[in-house]
VOBA-1610 file (N, C-alpha, C; in pm, whole numbers, padded with zeros to 5 digits, always signed):
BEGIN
Unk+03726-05858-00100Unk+03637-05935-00012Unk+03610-05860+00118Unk+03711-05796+00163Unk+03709-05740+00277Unk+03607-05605+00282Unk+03623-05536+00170Unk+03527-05421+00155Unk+03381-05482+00120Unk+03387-05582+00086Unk+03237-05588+00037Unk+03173-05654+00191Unk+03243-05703+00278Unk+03186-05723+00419Unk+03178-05613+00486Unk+03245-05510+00496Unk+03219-05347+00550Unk+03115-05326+00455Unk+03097-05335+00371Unk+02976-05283+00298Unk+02858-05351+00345Unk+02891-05499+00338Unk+02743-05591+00404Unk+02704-05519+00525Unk+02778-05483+00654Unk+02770-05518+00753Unk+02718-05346+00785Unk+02797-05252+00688Unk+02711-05106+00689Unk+02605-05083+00684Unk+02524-05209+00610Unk+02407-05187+00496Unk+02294-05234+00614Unk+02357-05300+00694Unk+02260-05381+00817Unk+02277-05274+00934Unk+02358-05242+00930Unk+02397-05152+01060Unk+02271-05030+00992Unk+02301-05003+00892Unk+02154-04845+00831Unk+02013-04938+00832Unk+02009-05043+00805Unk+01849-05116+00793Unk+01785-05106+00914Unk+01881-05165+01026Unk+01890-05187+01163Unk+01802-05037+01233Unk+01894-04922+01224Unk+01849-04743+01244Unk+01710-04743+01168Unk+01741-04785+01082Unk+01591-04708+01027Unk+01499-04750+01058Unk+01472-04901+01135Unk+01392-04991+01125Unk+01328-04966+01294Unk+01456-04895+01374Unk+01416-04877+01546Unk+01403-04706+01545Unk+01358-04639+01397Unk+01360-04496+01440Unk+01215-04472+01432Unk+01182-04380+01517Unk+01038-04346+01533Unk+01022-04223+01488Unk+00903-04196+01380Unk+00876-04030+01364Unk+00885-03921+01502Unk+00935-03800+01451Unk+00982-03746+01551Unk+00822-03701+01641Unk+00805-03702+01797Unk+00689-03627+01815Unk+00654-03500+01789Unk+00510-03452+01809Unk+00477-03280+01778Unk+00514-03228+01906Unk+00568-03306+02036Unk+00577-03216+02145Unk+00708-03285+02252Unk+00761-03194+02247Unk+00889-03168+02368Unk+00885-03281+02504Unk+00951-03292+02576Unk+00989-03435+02671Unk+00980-03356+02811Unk+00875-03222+02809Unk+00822-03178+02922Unk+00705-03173+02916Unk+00605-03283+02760Unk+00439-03291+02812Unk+00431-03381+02916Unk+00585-03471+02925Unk+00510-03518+03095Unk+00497-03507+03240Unk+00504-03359+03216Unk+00464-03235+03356Unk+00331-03250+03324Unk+00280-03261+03218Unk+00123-03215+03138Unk+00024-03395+03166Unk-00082-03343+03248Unk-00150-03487+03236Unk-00193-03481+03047Unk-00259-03646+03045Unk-00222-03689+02909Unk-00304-03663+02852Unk-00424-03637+02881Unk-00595-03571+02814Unk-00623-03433+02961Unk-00715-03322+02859Unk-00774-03253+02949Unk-00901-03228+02901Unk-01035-03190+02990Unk-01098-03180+02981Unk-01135-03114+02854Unk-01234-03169+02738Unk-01266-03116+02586Unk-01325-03034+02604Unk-01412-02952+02702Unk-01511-02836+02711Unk-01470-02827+02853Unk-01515-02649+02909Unk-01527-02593+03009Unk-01587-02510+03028Unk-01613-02503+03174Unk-01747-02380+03183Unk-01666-02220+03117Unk-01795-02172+03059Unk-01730-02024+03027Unk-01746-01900+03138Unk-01818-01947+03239Unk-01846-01839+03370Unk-01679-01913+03439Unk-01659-01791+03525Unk-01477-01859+03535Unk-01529-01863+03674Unk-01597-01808+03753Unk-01630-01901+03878Unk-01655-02055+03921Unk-01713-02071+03813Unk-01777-02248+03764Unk-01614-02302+03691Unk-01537-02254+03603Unk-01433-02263+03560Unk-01322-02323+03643Unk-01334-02210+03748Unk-01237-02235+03839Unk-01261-02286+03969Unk-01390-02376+03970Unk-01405-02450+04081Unk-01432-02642+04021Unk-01414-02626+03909Unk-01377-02718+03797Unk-01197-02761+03834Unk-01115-02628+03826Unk-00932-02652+03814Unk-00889-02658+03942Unk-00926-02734+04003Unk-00913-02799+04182Unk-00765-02741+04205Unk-00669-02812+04073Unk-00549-02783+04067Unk-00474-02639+04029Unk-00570-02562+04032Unk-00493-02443+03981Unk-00425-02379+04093Unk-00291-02363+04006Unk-00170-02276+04083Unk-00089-02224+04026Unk-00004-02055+04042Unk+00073-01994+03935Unk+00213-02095+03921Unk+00230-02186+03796Unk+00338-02260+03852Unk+00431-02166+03757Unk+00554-02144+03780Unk+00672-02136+03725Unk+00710-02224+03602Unk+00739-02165+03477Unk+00766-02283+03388Unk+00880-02196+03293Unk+01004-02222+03274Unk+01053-02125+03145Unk+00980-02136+03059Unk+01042-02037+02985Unk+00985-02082+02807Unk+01068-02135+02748Unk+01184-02189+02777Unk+01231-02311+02700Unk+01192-02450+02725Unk+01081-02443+02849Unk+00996-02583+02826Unk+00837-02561+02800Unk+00820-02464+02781Unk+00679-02469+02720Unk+00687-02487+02565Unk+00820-02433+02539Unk+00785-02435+02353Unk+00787-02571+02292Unk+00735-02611+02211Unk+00726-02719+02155Unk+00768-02733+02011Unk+00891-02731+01962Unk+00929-02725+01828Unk+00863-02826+01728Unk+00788-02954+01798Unk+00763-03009+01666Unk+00662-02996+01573Unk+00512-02942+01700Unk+00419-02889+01662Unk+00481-02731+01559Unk+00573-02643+01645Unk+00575-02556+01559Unk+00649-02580+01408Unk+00710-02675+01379Unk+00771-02709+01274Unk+00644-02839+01172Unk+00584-02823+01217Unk+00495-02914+01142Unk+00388-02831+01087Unk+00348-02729+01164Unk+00279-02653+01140Unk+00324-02520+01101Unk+00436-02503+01067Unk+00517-02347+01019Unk+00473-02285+00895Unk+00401-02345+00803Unk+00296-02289+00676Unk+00197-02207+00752Unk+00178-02238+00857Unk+00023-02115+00921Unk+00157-02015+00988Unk+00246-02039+01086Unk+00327-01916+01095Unk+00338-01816+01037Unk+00410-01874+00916Unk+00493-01824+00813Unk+00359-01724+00696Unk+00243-01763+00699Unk+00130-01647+00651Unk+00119-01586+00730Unk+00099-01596+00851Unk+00089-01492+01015Unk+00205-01392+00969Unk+00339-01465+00947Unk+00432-01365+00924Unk+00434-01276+00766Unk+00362-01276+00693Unk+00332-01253+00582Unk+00229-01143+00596Unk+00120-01183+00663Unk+00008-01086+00614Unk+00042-00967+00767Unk+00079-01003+00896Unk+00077-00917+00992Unk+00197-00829+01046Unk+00187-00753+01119Unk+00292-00628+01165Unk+00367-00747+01251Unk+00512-00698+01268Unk+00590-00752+01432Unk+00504-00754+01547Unk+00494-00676+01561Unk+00346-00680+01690Unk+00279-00737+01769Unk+00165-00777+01606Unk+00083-00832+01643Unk+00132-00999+01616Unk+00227-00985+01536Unk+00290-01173+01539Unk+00326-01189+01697Unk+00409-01143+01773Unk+00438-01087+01941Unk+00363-01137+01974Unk+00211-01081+01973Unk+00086-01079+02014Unk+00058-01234+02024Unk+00003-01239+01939Unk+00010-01394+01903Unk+00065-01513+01970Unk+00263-01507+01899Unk+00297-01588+01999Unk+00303-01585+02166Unk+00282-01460+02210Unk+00269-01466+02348Unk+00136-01513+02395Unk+00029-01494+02332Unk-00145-01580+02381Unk-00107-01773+02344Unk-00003-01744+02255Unk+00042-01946+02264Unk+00114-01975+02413Unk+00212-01895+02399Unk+00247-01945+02550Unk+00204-01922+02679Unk+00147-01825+02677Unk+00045-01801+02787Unk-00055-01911+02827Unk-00121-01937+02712Unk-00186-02090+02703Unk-00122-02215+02745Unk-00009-02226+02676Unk+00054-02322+02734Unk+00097-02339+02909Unk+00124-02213+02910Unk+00125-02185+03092Unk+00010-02222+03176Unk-00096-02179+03106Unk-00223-02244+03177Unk-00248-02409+03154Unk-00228-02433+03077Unk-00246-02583+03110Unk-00103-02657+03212Unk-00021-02588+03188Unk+00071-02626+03305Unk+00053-02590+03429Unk-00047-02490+03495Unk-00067-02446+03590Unk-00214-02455+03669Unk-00287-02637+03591Unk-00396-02685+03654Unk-00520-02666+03581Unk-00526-02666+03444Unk-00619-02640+03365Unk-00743-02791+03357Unk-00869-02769+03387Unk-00903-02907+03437Unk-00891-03036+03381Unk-00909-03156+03422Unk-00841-03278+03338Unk-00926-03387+03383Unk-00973-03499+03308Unk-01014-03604+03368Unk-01183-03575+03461Unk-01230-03466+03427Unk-01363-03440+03520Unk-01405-03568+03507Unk-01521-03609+03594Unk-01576-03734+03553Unk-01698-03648+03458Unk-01727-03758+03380Unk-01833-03702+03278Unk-01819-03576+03115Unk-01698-03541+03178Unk-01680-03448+03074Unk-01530-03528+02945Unk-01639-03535+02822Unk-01531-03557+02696Unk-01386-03514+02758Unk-01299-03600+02697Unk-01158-03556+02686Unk-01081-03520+02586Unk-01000-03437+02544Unk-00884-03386+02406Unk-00746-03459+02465Unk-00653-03512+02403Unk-00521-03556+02423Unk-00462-03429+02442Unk-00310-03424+02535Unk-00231-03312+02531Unk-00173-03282+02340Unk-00129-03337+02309Unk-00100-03329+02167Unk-00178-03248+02064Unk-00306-03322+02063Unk-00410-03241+01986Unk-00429-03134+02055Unk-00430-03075+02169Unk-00503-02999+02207Unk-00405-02851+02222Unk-00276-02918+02179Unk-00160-02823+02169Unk-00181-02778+01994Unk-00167-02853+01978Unk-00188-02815+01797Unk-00254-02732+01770Unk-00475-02744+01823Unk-00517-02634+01788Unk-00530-02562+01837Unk-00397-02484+01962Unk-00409-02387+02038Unk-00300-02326+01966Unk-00198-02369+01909Unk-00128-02276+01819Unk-00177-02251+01705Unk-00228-02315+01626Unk-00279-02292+01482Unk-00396-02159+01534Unk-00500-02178+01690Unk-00570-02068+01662Unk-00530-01958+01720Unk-00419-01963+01780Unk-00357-01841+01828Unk-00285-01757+01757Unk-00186-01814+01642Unk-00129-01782+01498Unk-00163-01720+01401Unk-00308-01758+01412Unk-00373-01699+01318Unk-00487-01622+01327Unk-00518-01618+01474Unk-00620-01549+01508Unk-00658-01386+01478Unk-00536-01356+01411Unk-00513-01156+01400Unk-00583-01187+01248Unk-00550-01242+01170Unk-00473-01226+01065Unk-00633-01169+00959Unk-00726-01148+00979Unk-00832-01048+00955Unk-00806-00902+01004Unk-00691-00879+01112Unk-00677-00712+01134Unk-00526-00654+01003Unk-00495-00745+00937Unk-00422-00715+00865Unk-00481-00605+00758Unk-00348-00512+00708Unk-00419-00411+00550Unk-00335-00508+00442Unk-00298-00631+00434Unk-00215-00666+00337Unk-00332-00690+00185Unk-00296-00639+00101Unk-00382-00654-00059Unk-00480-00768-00029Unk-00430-00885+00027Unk-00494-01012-00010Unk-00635-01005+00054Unk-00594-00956+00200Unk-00711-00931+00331Unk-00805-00837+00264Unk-00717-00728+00229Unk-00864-00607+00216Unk-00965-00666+00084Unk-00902-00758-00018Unk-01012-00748-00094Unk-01056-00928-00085Unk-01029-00959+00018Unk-01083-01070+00054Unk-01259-01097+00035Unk-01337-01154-00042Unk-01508-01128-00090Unk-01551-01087+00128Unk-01510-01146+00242Unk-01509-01139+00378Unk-01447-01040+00444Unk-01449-00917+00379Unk-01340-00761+00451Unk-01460-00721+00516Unk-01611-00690+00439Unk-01724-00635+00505Unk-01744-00684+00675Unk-01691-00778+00719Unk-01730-00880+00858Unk-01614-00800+00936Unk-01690-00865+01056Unk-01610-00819+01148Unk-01459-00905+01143Unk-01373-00835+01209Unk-01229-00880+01194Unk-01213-01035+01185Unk-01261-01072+01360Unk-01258-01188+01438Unk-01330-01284+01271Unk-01450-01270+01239Unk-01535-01363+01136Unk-01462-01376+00970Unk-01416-01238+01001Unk-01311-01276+00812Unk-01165-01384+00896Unk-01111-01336+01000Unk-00994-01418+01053Unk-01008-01561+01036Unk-01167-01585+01082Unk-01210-01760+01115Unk-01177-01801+00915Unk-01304-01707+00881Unk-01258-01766+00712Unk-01151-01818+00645Unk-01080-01683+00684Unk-00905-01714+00600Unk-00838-01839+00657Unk-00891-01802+00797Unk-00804-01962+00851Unk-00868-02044+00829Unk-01022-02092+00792Unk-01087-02203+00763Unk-01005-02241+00608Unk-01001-02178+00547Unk-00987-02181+00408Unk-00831-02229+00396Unk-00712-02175+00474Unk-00589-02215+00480Unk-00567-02330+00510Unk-00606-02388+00666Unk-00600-02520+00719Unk-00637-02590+00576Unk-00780-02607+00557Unk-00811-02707+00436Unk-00724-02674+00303Unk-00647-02585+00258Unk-00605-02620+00176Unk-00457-02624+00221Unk-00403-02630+00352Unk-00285-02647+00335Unk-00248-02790+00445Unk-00322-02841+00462Unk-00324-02935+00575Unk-00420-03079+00564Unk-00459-03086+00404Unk-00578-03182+00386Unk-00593-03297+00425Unk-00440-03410+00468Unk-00440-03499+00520Unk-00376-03488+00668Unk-00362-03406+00704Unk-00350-03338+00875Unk-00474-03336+00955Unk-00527-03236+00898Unk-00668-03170+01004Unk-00790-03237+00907Unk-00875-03318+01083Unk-01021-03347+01014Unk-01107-03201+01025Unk-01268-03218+00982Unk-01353-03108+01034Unk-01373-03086+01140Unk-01345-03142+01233Unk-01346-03111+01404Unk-01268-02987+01433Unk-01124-03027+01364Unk-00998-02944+01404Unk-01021-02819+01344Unk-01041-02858+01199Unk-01033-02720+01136Unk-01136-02608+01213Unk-01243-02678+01213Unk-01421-02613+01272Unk-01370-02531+01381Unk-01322-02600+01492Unk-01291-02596+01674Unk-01185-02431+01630Unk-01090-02454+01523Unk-01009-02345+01559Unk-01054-02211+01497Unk-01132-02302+01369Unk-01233-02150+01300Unk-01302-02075+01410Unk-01389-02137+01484Unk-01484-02103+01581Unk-01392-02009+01670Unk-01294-02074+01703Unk-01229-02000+01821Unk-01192-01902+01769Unk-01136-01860+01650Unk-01068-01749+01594Unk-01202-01656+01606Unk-01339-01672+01523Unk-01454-01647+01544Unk-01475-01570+01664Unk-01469-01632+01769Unk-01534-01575+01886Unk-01435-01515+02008Unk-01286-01546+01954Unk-01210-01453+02091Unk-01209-01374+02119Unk-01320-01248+02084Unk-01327-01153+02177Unk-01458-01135+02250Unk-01513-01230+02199Unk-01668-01193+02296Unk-01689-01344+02393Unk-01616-01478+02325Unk-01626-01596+02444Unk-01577-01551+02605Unk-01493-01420+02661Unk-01465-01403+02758Unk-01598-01346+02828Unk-01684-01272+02710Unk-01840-01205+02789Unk-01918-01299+02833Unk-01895-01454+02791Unk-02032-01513+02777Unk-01990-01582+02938Unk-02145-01561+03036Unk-02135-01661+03169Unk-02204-01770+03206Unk-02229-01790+03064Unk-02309-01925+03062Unk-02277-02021+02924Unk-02329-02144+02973Unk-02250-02258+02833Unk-02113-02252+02873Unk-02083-02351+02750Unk-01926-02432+02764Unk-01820-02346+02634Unk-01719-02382+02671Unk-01645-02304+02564Unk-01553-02458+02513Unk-01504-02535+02382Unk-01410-02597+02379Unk-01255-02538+02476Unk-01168-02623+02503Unk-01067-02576+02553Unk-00964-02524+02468Unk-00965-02505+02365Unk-00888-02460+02257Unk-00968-02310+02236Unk-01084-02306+02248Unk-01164-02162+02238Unk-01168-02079+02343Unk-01126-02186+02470Unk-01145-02087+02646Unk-00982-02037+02624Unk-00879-02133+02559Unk-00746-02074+02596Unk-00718-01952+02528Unk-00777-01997+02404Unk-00764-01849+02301Unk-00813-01722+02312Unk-00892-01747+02351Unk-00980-01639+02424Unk-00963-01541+02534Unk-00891-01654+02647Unk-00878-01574+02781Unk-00717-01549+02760Unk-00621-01582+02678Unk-00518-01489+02657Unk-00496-01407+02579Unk-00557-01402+02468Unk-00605-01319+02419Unk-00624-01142+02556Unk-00693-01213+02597Unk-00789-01113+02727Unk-00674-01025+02812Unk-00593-01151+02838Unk-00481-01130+02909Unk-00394-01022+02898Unk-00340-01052+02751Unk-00206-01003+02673Unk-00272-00829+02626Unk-00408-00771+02619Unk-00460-00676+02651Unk-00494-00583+02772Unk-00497-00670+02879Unk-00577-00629+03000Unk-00454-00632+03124Unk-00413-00749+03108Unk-00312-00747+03245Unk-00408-00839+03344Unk-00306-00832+03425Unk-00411-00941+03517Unk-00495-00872+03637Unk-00663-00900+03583Unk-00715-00853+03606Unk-00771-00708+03610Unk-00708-00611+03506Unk-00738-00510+03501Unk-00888-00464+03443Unk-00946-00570+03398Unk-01063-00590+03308Unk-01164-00634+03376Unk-01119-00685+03532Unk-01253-00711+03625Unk-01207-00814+03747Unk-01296-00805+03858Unk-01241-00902+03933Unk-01224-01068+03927Unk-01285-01102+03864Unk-01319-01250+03796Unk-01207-01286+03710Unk-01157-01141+03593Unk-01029-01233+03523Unk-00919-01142+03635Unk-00926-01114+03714Unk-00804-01114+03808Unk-00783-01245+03894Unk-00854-01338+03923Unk-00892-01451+04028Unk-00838-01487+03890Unk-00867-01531+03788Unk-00850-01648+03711Unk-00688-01582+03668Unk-00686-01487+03581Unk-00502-01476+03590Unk-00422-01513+03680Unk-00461-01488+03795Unk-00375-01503+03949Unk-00371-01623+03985Unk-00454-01696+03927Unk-00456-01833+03947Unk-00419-01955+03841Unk-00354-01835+03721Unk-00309-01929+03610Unk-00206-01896+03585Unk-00158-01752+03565Unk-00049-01719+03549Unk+00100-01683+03603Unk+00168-01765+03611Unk+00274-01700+03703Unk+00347-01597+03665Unk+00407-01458+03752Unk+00433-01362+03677Unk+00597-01340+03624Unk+00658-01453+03696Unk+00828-01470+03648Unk+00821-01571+03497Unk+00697-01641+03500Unk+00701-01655+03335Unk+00661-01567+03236Unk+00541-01524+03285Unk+00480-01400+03154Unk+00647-01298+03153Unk+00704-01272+03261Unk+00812-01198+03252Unk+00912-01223+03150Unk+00954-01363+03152Unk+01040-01445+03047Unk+00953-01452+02919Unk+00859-01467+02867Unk+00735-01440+02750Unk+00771-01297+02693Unk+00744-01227+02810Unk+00753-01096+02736Unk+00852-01063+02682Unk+00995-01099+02765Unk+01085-01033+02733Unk+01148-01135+02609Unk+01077-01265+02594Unk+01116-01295+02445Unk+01070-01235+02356Unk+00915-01133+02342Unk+00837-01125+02299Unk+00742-00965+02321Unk+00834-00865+02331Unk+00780-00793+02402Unk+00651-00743+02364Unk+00590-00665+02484Unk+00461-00631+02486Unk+00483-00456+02454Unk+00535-00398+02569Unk+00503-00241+02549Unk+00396-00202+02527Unk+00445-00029+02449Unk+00354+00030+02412Unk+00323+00048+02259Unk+00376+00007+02196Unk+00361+00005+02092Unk+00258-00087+02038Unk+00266-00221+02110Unk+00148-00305+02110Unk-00032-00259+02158Unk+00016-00171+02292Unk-00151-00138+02328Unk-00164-00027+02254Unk-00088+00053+02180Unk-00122+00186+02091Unk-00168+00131+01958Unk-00094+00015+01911Unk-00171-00031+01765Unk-00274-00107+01784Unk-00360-00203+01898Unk-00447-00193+01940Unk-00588-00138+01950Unk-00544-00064+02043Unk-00652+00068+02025Unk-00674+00158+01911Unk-00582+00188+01827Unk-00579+00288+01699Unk-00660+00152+01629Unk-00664+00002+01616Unk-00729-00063+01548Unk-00851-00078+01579Unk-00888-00089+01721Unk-01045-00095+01797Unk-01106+00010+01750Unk-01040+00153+01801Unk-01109+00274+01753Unk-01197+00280+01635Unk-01055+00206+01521Unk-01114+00257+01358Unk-01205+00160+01387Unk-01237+00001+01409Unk-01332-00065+01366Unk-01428-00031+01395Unk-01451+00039+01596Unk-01576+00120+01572Unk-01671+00226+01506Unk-01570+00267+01448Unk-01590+00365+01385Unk-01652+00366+01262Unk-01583+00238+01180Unk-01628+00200+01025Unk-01738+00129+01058Unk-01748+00002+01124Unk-01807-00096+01159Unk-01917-00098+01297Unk-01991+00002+01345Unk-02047+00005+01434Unk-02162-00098+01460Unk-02103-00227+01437Unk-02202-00329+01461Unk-02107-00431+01422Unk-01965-00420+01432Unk-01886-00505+01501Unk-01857-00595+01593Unk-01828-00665+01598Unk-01824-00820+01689Unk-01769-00720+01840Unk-01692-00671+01848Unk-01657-00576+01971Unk-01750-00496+02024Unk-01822-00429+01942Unk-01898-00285+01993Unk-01974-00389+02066Unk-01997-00522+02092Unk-02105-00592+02194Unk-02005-00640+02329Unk-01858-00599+02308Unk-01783-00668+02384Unk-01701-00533+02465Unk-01765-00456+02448Unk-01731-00310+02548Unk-01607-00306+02568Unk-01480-00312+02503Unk-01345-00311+02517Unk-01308-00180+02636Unk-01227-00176+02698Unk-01198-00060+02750Unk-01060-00017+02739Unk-01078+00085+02649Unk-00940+00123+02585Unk-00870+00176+02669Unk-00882+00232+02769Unk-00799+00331+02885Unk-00711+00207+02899Unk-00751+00117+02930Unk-00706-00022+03052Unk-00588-00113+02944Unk-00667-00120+02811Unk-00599-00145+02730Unk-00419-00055+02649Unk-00479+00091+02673Unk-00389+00137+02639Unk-00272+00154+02729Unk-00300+00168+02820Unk-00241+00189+02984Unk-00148+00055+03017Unk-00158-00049+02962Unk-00095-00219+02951Unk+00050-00182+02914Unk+00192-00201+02971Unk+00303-00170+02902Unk+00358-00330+02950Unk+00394-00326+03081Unk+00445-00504+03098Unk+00363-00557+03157Unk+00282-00638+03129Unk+00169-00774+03174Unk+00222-00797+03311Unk+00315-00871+03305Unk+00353-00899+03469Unk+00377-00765+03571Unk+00370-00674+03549Unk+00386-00568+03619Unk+00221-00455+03649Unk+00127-00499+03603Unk-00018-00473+03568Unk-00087-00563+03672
//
């Protein structure tokens, strides 16, 4: 009699847990440093940009509170091909344009404009890793890439494909066409959305984009405009902690450039050859925070 009341009283005590447990969130118990929506579009001229981020300032953030394990564990099928089809490197690469991003929205990225659509912090974390993850993964030589029917395109436009094509088949009751579209696009256009000084960029396409820019250039080595906007987003004792989870070197701006080179070379009507890369500046990049 006695065991079967430890048993009753177990059986209520587990109904009880399961009944007050909540799915775990996609994000860490420091999005509420992060206001709760930010602006869904932004200007792509960073003068207009940055007279938009009232709040911008290099804030200090480790990277043990920018990372967000749940998003990355929910989404570890797009990693885990990143880690499949690409070099150490350029995975590096990658995850450092996620946290870099993430730094910028911690450091006054605009929010609440009046008039301008809003994205939740949540969503708007999601498709900044999914397009940062996967954004290389067209500079890969792995079998699958080169004879992909999309090898003829430029890098950036086979990248959007593969990732259009992955999300939908690996995410079908996850991502609507907004999500999938927003991060195709961005993969699409991160190397030439930093040229454009007019129109809006989604904020998932301005983040990808301008760290992208970053994690190449240094701050501001690429012009005075992304020096004002690095200097005003990035703090350099975090990119410091980034890097050194994640390093940059030289090995990164040498496989780089040996990749820019060849595409001009094969591809002289490449998504770049309109985006005037400057390899000196690029190659010359060893620690970001020290640039």
């Amino acid at each position: 009699m006695m065991i079967k009341s430890i048993v009753a009283i177990f059986a209520v005590f587990v109904a009880t847990v399961a009944a007050n447990t909540h799915p775990i969130k996609l994000v860490n118990n420091t999005t509420s440093t992060l206001p709760k929506t930010f602006d869904a579009f932004v200007p792509s001229n960073i003068s207009e940009f940055l007279a938009r981020a009232t709040d911008a300032q290099p804030r200090f953030v480790p990277l043990t509170e920018l990372r967000h394990p749940g998003i990355e564990n929910a989404y570890k099928p797009s990693s885990d091909l990143a880690k499949k089809l690409e070099t150490e490197p350029i995975l590096d690469h990658s995850l450092r344009m996620y946290y870099f991003s993430l730094l910028i929205l911690h450091s006054g990225f605009p929010s609440d404009t009046p008039g301008v659509p809003q994205i939740t912090r949540e969503e708007l974390l999601k498709r900044v890793f999914l397009a940062c993850i996967l954004h290389d993964v067209g500079l890969s030589n792995d079998e699958f890439v080169l004879n992909h029917p999309a090898h003829a395109m430029s890098f950036e436009l086979q990248g959007g494909i593969l990732a259009y094509e992955h999300l939908l088949e690996t995410y079908p009751s996850k991502l609507n066409a907004d999500e999938v579209g927003d991060i195709a696009q961005g993969i699409m256009l991160h190397t030439l959305n930093p040229t454009f000084t007019s129109g809006a960029a989604s904020a998932a396409n301005f983040l990808v984009a301008q760290s992208a820019l970053f994690d190449l250039g240094g701050y501001g080595s690429l012009s005075p405009d992304f020096a004002k906007l690095f200097g005003a987003l990035l703090s350099r004792d975090s990119v410091r902690e980034i890097e050194a989870a994640y390093p940059h070197g030289a090995v990164i701006s040498e496989e780089f450039v040996t990749d820019i080179e060849g595409m001009l070379k094969q591809k002289p009507n490449c998504l770049w050859s309109h985006a005037a890369p400057n390899l000196e500046v690029i190659g010359s990049v060893i620690n970001l925070a020290d640039s």
